[in-house]
C-alpha positions in Angstrom: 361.8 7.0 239.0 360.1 5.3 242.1 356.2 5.3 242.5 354.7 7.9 245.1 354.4 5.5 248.2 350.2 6.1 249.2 349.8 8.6 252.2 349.2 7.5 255.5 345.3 8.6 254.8 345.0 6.8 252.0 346.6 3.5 253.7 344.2 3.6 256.7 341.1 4.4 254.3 342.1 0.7 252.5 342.6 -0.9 255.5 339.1 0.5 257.3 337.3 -0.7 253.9 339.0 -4.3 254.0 337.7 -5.1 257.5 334.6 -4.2 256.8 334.6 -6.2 254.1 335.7 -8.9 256.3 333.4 -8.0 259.0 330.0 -7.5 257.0 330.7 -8.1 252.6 326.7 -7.6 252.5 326.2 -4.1 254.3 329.2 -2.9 252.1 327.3 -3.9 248.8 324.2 -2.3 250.0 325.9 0.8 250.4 327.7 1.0 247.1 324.3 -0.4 245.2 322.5 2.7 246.8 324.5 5.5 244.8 322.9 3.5 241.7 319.2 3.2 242.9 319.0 7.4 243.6 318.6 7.8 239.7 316.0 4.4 239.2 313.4 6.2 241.9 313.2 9.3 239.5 312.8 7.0 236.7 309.9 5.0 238.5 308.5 8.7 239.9 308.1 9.7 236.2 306.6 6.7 234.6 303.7 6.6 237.4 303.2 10.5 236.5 302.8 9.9 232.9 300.8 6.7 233.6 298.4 9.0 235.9 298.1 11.3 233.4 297.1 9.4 230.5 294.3 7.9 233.0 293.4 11.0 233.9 293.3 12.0 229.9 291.7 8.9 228.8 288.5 9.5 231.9 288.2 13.1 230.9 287.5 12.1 227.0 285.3 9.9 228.2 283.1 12.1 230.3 283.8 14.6 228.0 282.0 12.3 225.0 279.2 10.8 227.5 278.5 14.4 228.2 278.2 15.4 224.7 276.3 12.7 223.9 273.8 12.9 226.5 273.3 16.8 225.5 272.7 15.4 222.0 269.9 12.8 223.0 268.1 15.5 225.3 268.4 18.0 222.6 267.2 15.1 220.1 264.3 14.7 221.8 263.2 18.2 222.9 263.7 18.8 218.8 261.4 16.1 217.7 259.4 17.0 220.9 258.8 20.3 219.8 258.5 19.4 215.9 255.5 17.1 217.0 253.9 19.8 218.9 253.5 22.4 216.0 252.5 19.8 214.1 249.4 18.9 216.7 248.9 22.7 217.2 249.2 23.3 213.3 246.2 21.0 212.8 244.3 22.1 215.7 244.4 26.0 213.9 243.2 24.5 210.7 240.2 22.3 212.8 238.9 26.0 214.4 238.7 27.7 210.6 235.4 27.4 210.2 235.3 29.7 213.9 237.6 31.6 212.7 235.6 32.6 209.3 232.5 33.4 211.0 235.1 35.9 213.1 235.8 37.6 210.0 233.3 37.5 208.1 231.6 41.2 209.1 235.2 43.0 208.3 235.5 40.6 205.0 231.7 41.5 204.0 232.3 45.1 204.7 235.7 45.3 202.4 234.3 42.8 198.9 230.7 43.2 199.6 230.5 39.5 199.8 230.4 36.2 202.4 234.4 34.9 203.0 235.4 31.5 201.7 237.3 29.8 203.7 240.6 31.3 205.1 243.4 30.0 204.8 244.4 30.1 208.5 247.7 27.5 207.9 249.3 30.4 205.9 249.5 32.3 209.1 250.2 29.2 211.6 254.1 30.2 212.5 252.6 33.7 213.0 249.4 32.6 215.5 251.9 29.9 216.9 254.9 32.0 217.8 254.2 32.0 221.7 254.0 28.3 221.4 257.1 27.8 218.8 259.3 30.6 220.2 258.3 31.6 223.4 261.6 34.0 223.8 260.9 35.8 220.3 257.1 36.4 221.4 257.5 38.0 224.5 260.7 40.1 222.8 259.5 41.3 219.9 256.2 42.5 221.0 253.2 40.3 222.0 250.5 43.4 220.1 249.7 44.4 224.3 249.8 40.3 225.3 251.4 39.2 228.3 252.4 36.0 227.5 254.7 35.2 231.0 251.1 35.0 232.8 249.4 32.7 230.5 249.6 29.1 232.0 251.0 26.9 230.3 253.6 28.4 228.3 257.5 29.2 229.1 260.6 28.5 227.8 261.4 25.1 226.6 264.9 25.6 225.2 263.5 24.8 221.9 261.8 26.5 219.4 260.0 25.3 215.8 259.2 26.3 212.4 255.8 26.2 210.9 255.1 25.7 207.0 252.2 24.8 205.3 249.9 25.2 202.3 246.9 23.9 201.0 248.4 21.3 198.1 245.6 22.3 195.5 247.4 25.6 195.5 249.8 23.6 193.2 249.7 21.8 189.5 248.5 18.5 189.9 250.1 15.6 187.8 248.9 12.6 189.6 246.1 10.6 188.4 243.1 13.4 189.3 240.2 12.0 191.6 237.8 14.5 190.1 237.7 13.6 186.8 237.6 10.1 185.2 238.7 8.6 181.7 240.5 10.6 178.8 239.7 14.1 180.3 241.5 13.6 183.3 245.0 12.8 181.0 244.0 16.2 178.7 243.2 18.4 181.6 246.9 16.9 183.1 248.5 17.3 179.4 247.3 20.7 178.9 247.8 22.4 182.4 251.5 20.4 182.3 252.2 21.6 179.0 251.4 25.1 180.2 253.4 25.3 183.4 256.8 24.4 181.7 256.2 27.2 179.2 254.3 25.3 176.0 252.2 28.4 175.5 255.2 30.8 175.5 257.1 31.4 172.2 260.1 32.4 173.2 259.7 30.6 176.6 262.5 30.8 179.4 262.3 27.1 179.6 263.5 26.2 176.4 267.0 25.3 177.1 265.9 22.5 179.2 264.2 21.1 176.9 267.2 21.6 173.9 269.9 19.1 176.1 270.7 16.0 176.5 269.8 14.0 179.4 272.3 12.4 181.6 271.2 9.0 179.2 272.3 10.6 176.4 268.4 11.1 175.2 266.7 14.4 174.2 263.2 14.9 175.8 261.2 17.3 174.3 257.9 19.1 176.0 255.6 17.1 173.9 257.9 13.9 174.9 257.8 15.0 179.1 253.9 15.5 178.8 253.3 12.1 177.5 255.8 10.2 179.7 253.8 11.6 182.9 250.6 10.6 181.6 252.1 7.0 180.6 253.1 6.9 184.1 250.2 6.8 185.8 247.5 5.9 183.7 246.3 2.1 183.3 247.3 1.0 179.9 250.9 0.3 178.2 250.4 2.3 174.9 252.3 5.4 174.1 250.4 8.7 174.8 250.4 11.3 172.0 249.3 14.8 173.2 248.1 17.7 170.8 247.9 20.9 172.5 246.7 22.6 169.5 244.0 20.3 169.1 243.5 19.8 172.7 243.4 16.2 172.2 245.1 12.8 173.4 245.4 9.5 171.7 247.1 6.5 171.4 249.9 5.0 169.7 252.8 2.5 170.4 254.9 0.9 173.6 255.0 3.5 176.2 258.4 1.4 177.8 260.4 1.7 175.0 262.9 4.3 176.4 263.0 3.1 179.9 264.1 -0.5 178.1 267.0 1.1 176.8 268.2 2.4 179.7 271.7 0.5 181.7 269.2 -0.5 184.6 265.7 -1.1 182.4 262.2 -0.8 183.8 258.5 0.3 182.9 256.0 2.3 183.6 254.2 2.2 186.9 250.6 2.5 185.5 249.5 3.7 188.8 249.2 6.6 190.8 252.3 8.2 192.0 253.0 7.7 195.5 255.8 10.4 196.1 257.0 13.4 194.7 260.7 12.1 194.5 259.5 9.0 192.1 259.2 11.6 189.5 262.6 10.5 189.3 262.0 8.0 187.4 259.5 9.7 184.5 261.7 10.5 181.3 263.1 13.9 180.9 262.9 14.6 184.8 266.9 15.1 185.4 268.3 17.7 187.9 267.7 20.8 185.7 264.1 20.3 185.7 263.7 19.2 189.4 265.6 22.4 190.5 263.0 24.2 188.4 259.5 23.1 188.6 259.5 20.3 191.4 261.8 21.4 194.1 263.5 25.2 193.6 263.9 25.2 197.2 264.6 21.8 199.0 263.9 23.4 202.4 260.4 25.2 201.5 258.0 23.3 200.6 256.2 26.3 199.2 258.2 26.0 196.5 257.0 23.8 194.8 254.8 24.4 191.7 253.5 20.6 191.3 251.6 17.9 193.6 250.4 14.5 193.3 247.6 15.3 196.1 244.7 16.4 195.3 241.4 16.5 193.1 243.2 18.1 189.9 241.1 21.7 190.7 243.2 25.0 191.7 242.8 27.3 194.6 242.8 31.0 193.3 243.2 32.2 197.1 246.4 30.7 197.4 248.1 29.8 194.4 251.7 31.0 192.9 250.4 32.9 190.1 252.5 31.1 187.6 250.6 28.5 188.6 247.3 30.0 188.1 248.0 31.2 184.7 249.2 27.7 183.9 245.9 26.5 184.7 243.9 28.6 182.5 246.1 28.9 179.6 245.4 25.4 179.6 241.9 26.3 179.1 241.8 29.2 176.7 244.5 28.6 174.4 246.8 31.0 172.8 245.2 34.3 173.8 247.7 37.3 175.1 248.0 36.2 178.1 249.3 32.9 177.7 251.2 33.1 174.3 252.9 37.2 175.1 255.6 36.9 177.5 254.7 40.4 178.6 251.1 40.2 179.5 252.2 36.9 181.2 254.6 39.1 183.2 252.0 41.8 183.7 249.7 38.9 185.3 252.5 37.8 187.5 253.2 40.9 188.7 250.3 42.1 189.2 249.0 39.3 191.1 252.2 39.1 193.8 251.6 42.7 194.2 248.1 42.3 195.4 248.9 39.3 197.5 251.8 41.4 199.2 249.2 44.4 200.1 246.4 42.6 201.2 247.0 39.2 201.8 243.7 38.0 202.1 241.8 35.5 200.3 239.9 37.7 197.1 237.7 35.4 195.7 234.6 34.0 197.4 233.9 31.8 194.3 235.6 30.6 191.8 233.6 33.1 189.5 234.9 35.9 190.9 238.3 34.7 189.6 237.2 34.0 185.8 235.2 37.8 186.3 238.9 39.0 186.8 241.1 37.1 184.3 238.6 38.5 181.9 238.5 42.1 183.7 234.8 41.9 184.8 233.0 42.5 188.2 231.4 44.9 190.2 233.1 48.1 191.5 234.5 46.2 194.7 235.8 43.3 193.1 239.2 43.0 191.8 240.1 44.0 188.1 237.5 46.9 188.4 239.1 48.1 191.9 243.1 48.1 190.0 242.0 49.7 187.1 240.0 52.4 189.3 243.4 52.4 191.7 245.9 52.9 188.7 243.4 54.2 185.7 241.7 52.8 182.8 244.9 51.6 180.0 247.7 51.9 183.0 250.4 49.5 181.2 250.6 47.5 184.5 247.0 46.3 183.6 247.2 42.9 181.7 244.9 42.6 178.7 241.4 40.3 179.8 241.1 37.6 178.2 237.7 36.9 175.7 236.1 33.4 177.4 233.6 31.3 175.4 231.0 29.8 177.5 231.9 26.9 177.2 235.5 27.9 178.7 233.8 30.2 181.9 232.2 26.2 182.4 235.0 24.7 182.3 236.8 27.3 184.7 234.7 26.9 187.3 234.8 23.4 187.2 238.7 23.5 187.9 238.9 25.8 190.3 237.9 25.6 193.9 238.3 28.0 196.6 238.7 25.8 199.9 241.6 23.5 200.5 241.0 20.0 202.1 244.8 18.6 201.7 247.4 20.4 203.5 251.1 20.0 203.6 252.1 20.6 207.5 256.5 20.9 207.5 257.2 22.1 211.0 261.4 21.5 212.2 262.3 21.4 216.2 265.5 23.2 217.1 267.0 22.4 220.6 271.2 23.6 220.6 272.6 21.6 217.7 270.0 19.2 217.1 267.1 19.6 214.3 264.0 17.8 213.9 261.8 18.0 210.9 258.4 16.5 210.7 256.7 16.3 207.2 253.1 15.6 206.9 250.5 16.0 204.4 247.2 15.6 206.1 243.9 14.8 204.8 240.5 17.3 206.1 237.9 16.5 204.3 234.1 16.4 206.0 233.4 13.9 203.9 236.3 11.5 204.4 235.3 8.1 205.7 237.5 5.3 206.7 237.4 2.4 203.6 235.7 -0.8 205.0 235.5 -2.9 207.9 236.4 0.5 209.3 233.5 2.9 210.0 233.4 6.0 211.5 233.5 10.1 210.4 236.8 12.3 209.6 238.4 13.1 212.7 238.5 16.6 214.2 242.3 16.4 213.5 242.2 15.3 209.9 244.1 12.4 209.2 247.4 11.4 207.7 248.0 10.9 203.9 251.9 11.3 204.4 254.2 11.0 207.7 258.2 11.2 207.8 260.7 12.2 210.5 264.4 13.3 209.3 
């Protein structure tokens, strides 16, 4: 078998190629290498489009974060802004009570038959402040015939706030007490103490927490909390021994002995508590306890059923009844009211109910308070009105309480019915950001700045407390 001899075509194809080899060998390469390079320029095309686009990705994340950021500052600061504004406006309401109580006072005389005391105007600050706080919710909800969108000044400043505050001798003190000095300051503590976490109640709701372990392994009783307060913060290093039968307190022993035993050892202040939270550090204070009588609510100040402000007396006009009945249990001793769970209940009750119908401040002098606790008073004052509104014996009536003289004395002497400290909470909201301001503020005419400083309370009040979170 012979090989096919090429075809004419073929042969001339061959020959055309080798003389342009011989006639140019460098435009020949060029235009086999260009068959190649078609596939390279989609290669390149592709990497420059991804490269572009990860640019493009990488400047749009940025903006995209400077943006959010820059939201987040302006929002930041219209918050805090706006938190510092209720707070100014807050105190300016509380500076124009006096004006305020003389506008009452014919309405207040007409209802009680008596002069007002002094209103507690900072109950009702988110209320009076809403135009100012939330301008959208005033002029939506009703403005009671107010046009608010022609009153200069005011308008929407994409923020709004949230007003709290309460006079803080509505609450059981436990600090060192300004009012009274030596050992009946740590007996009125002790016995007012003792009564708040349910000393005076047999069976009391409280007694589990006082029946466990704390998380160092010790067991604190009431008697054992009571005197680790009062070790606290008074001035000597001896061991407190309280008797609430007797009414008494002595002492006895090292007051540090527990905190010595503790992993991280430490003593006993011996001074006035600065904060709430370092009530932390007192024996038998653990989470149970703090989420019961310090801090049931961590975002309401109102909650709270203790202080460390304050002159040790108790408003009547604006304090949690549990409080109140702490107070003069502390007092009267194991009468039904403080030693029946059921007449405490009755008390309780009976109080909030009042509160929630006409919240108004009933009791001109701290008199009029003791005249109701022991179901006494003229035909417009409290106990007489209820028992006139639901009958003589109604079983919602708690039983009066029998008072000595010397214990009407000493009820009058711890009780009070104007506040001078105030707790002012107020929290901005702009979008996402939240601003809360926490104050307690100090309003007493007869403040005056401690040496080389002289001068007269101002207008404003001034600050005991400040914090921004």
């Amino acid at each position: 078998m012979f090989p096919l001899a090429p075809s004419d075509s073929a042969r001339s194809r061959h020959r055309r190629l080798a003389r342009a080899r011989r006639a140019d060998p460098l435009r020949a390469g060029a235009a086999k290498a260009s068959e190649g390079e078609k596939g390279i320029a989609l290669v390149l095309a592709l990497t420059a489009i991804a490269i572009l686009a990860v640019v493009l990705a990488d400047m749009h994340e940025g903006t995209t974060a400077a943006y959010i950021v820059a939201t987040t500052e302006r929002d930041q600061l219209r918050a805090e802004y706006m938190a510092r504004s209720g707070l100014n406006l807050t105190r300016l309401l509380v500076a124009q009570e006096p004006q305020i109580r003389v506008a009452v006072a014919p309405m207040y005389t007409m209802l009680t038959g008596r002069p007002p005391p002094m209103i507690p105007v900072w109950n009702f600050a988110e209320a009076i402040l809403q135009p100012f706080c939330d301008y959208g919710g005033a002029t939506s909800e009703g403005s009671g015939g107010f046009n608010f969108g022609i009153a200069e000044g005011l308008g929407d400043t994409g923020a709004t706030c949230e007003i709290v505050s309460f006079g803080e001798n509505s609450r059981i003190n436990i600090n060192d007490p300004l009012s009274f000095e030596g050992n009946r300051q740590q007996v009125i503590v002790a016995m007012q103490t003792f009564g708040l976490i349910g000393g005076y109640l047999s069976p009391s709701p409280f007694d589990p927490l006082f029946e466990q372990a704390d998380p160092d392994g010790n067991y604190t009783a009431r008697l054992d909390f009571v005197s680790a307060l009062i070790d606290w913060w008074d001035l000597d290093t001896d061991r407190t021994n309280f008797d609430p039968g007797a009414g008494t307190v002595t002492s006895s022993g090292a007051e540090d002995d527990i905190y010595q035993t503790f992993d991280d050892p430490y003593r006993a202040r011996n001074a006035p508590l600065d904060s709430i939270e370092e009530l932390r550090m007192i024996r038998g204070v653990g989470d149970d306890f703090w989420a019961t009588f310090v801090e049931p609510n961590p975002d309401d100040p109102r909650s709270r059923t203790v202080t460390i402000y304050g002159s040790g007396a108790v408003n009547p006009n604006e304090a949690p009844p549990e409080v109140l009945l702490a107070r003069v249990c502390s007092i009267i001793g194991l009468q039904p009211l403080c030693a029946n769970p059921a007449e405490a209940a009755k008390f309780i009750q009976l109080f909030q109910t009042v509160r929630s119908i006409a919240p108004i401040p009933w009791f001109t002098h701290p008199r009029q308070f003791v005249e109701f606790i022991a179901g006494e008073g003229g035909p417009r004052d409290l106990y007489p009105m209820l028992s006139t509104f639901l009958g003589p014996g109604n079983p919602l009536l708690f039983t009066p309480v029998t008072l000595t003289p010397e214990q009407r004395n000493e009820l009058d002497a711890v009780m009070v019915t104007a506040a001078r400290i105030i707790t002012i909470q107020v929290t901005g909201r702009s979008g996402r950001a939240s601003v809360r301001a926490r104050t307690v503020m100090n309003f007493h005419d007869r403040w005056t700045p401690p040496p080389p400083n002289a001068g007269t309370m101002p207008g404003l009040g001034i600050f005991y407390y400040y914090r921004l979170d």
